[in-house]
C-alpha positions in Angstrom: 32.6 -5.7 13.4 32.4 -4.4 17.2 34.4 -1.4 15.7 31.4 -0.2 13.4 28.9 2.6 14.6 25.3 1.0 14.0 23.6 3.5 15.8 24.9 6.0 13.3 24.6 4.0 10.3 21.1 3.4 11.4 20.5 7.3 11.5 22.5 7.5 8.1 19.7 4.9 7.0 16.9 6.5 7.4 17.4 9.8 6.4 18.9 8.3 2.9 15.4 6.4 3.2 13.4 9.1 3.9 15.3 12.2 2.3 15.4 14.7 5.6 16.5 14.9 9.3 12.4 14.7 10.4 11.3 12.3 8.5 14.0 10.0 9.9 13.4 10.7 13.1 9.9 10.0 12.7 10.6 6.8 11.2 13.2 6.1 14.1 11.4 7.8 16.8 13.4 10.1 18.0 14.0 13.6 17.5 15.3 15.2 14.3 18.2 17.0 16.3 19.5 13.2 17.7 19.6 12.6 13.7 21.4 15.5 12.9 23.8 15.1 15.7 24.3 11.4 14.8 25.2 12.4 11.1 27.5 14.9 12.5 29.1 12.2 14.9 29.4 9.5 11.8 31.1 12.7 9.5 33.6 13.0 12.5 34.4 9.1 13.5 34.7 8.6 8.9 37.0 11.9 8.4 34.7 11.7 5.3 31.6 14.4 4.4 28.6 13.2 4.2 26.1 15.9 3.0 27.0 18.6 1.7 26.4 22.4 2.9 23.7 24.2 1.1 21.9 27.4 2.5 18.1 27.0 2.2 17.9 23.3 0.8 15.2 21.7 2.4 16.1 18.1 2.0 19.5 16.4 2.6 21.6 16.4 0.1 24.4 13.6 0.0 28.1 13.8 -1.3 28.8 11.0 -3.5 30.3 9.2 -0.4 27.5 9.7 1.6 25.1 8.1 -0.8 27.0 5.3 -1.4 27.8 4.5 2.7 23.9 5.4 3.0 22.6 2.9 -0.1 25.0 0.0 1.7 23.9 0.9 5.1 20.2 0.8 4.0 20.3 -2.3 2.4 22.2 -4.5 5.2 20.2 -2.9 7.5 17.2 -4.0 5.6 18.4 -7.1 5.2 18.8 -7.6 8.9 15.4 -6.3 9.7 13.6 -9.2 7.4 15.8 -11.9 9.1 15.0 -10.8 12.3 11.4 -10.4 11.9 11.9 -13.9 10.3 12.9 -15.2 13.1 10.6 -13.8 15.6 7.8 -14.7 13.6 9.4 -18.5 13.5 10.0 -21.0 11.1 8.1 -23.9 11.9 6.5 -26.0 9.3 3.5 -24.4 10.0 4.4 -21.0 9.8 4.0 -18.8 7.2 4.5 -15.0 7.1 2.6 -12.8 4.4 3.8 -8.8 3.7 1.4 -6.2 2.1 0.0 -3.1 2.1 -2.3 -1.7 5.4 -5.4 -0.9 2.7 -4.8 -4.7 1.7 -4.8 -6.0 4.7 -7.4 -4.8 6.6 -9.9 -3.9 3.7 -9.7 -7.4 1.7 -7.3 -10.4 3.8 -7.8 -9.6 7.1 -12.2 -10.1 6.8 -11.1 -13.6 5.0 -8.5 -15.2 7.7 -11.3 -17.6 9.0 -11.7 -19.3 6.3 -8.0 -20.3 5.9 -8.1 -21.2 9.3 -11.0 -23.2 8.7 -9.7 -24.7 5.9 -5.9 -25.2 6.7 -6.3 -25.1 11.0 -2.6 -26.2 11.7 -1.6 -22.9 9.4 0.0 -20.2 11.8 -0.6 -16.9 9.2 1.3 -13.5 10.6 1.1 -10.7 8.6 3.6 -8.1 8.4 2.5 -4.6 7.1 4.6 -2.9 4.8 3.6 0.2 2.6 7.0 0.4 0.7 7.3 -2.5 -2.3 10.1 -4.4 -0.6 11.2 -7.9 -1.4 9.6 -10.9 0.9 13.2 -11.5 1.1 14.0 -7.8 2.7 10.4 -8.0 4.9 11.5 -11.4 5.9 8.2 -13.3 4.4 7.2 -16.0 2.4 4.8 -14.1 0.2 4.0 -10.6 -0.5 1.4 -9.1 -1.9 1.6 -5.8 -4.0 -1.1 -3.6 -5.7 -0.7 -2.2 -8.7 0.8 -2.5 -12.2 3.3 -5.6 -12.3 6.2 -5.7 -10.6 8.8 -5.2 -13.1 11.7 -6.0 -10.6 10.0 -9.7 -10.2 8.9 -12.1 -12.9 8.3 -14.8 -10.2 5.1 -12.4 -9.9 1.7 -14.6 -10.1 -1.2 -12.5 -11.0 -3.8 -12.6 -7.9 -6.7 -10.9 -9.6 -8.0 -8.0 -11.4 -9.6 -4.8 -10.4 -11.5 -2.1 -11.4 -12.1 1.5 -9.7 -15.5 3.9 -9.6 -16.6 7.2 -8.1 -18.2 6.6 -4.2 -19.6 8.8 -1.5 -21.6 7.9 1.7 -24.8 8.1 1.3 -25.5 11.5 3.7 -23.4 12.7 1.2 -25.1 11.8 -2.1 -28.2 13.2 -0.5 -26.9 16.6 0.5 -25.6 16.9 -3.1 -28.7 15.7 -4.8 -28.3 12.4 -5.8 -25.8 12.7 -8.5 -25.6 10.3 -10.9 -24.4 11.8 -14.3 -20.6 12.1 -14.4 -20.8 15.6 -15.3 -21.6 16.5 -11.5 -18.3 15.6 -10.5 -17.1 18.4 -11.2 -18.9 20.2 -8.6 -18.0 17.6 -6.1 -14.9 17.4 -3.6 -12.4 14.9 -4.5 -10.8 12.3 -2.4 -6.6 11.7 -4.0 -5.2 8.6 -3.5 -1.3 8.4 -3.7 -2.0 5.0 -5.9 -1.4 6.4 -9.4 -3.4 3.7 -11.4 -6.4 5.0 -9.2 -6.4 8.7 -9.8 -8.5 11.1 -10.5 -6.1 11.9 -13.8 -6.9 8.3 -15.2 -10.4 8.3 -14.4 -11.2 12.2 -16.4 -9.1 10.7 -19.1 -11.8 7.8 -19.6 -14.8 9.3 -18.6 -14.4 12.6 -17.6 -15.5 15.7 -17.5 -13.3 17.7 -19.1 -13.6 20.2 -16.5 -12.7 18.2 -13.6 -10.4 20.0 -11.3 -8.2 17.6 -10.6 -5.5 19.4 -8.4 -8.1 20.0 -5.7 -8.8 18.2 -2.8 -6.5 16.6 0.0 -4.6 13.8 -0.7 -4.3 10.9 1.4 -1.6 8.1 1.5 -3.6 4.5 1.3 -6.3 3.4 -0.1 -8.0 2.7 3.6 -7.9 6.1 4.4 -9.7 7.4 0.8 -12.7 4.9 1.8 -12.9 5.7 5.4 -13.0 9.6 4.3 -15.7 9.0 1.8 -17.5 7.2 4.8 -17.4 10.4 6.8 -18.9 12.3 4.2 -15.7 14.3 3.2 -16.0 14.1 -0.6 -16.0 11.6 -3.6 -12.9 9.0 -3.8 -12.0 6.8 -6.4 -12.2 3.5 -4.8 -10.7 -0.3 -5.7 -13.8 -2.2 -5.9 -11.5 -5.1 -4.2 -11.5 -3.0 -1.5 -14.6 -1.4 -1.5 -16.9 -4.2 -1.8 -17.6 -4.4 1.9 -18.4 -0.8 2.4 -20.7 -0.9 -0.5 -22.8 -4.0 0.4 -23.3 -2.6 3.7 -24.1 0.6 2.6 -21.8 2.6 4.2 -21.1 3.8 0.8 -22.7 4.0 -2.7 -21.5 3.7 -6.6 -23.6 6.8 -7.8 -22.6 6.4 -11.8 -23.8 2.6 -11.5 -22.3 1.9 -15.6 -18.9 4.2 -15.0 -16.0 1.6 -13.9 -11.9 1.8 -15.4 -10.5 -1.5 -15.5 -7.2 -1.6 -14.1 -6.4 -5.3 -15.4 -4.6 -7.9 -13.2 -3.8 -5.4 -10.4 -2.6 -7.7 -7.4 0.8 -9.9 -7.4 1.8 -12.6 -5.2 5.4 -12.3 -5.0 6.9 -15.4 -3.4 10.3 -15.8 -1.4 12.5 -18.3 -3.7 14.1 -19.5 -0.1 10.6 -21.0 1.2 8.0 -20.9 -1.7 8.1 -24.4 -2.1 7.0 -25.3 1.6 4.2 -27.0 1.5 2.1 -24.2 4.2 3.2 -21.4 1.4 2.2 -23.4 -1.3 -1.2 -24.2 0.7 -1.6 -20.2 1.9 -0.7 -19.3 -2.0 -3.4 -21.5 -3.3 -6.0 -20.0 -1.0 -5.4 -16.7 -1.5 -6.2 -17.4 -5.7 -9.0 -19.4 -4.7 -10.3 -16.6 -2.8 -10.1 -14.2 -5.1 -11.4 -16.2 -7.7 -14.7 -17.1 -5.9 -15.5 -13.7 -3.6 -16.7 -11.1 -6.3 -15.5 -12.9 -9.3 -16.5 -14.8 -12.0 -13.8 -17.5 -11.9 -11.7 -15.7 -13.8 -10.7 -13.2 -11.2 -12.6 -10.1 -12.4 -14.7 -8.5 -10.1 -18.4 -8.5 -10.3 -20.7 -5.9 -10.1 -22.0 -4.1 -6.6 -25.2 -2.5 -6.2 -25.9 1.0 -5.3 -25.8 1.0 -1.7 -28.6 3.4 -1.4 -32.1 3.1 -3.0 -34.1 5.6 -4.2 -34.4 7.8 -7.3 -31.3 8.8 -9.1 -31.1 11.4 -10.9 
């Protein structure tokens, strides 16, 4: 083993990963041209190409060696990651470790933490933010939590709740554009694009519409965070998770113009569980607090969300 080049195979990693030279260095942090070299340098110590030679490409481009070596390397090296962050984060009794999504955590678990202290003080939560949809055994948790449609590479997935998703704005904007409130005006309206494809703009026109909704305009953004904190500032109109949103909107820091408009997504959140250490009793404990908690903020006991009021009062029209 002291014979293998992991400093290589790291590079070789993360620009299988990520698909190019910059991104990898970005992810590494380091510059692309120490990736390039250290693709060059593995080529040379393997006497094996890895990517082949194309003029213009823009985006590596692996020989059939070099995708397998980069698929292995990726995967022990992800491996090793989630056992090291395992066992930095410890593995007391006590101590339970949760992946999930930045939007997730701050916008909806991260507001709630007291009361599982509260309720479970000997717990020792640590959270571990991850935006690709690893394994908790790859992150090195007990749980994850992912967004979206059901995992179809885990039927050990337990439905957390549902959601539902609806056109906001901050209220500055709404005024400046009139106080819209038929769905029609959206399409005079900058949208807000969320990467998350059961919230996008393409669902929502299919639904509701208007037909004339442009949606290939407007910037897209990569979390679901971002899209509310962007509607906050008054950039535009964002589809938001009403999970997610709730806090915004009963502050007022945003408003649900078209108050009888909502898609609903279904169950939309997973707890995925680690088969080594689901049946500790702290995971078992955190796992039935996070479905009592979403079961009895914003829901009717059966998980679906409740209704918010417009933020903003006044005439709509």
């Amino acid at each position: 083993m002291h014979a293998l080049p992991l400093t290589l195979l790291r590079a070789l990693a993360a620009a299988y990963d990520t698909g190019g030279v910059r991104p990898a260095g970005r992810l590494l942090g380091i510059q692309h041209s120490a990736v390039s070299r250290a693709l060059r340098d593995l080529e040379a110590w393997l006497g094996v190409p890895l990517l082949e030679k194309r003029d213009g490409a823009r985006a590596l481009i692996f020989t059939a060696e070099g995708a397998a070596l980069g698929k292995a390397a990726l995967a022990a090296l992800t491996e090793l990651e989630g056992a090291v962050q395992k066992t930095r984060e410890g593995s007391g009794a006590h101590s339970v470790a949760l992946a999930t999504t930045p939007s997730f955590a701050m916008r909806w678990l991260l507001p709630r933490l007291p009361t599982l202290t509260k309720l479970h003080p000997r717990i020792e939560l640590s959270i571990i933010v991850d935006q690709a949809r690893r394994s908790p055994v790859a992150t090195g948790a007990d749980l994850n939590i992912r967004m979206g449609a059901r995992p179809s590479d885990d039927m050990a997935a337990t439905p957390l709740m549902a959601e539902r998703i609806f056109p906001v704005m901050a209220p500055s904007f709404w005024e400046e554009q009139g106080r819209p409130s038929v769905i029609d005006r959206l399409a005079d309206l900058p949208l807000l694009h969320d990467r998350d494809p059961s919230a996008s703009w393409a669902v929502w026109r299919k639904q509701f519409g208007p037909e004339r909704l442009d949606i290939r305009r407007g910037p897209r953004l990569t979390s679901s965070d971002l899209i509310l904190r962007a509607a906050e500032q008054g950039q535009g109109v964002a589809l938001a998770r009403e999970r997610l949103a709730a806090e915004s909107l009963t502050s007022g820091a945003l408003v649900r113009p078209f108050r009888d408009a909502a898609l609903d997504l279904g169950p939309n959140y997973w707890i995925i569980p680690n088969p080594e250490t689901r049946n500790r009793k702290s995971v078992r404990l955190v796992t039935q607090w996070l479905l009592d908690e979403a079961g009895e903020r914003g829901a009717g006991g059966d998980g679906a969300p409740t209704d918010h009021p417009v933020a903003a009062k006044g005439d709509r029209r």
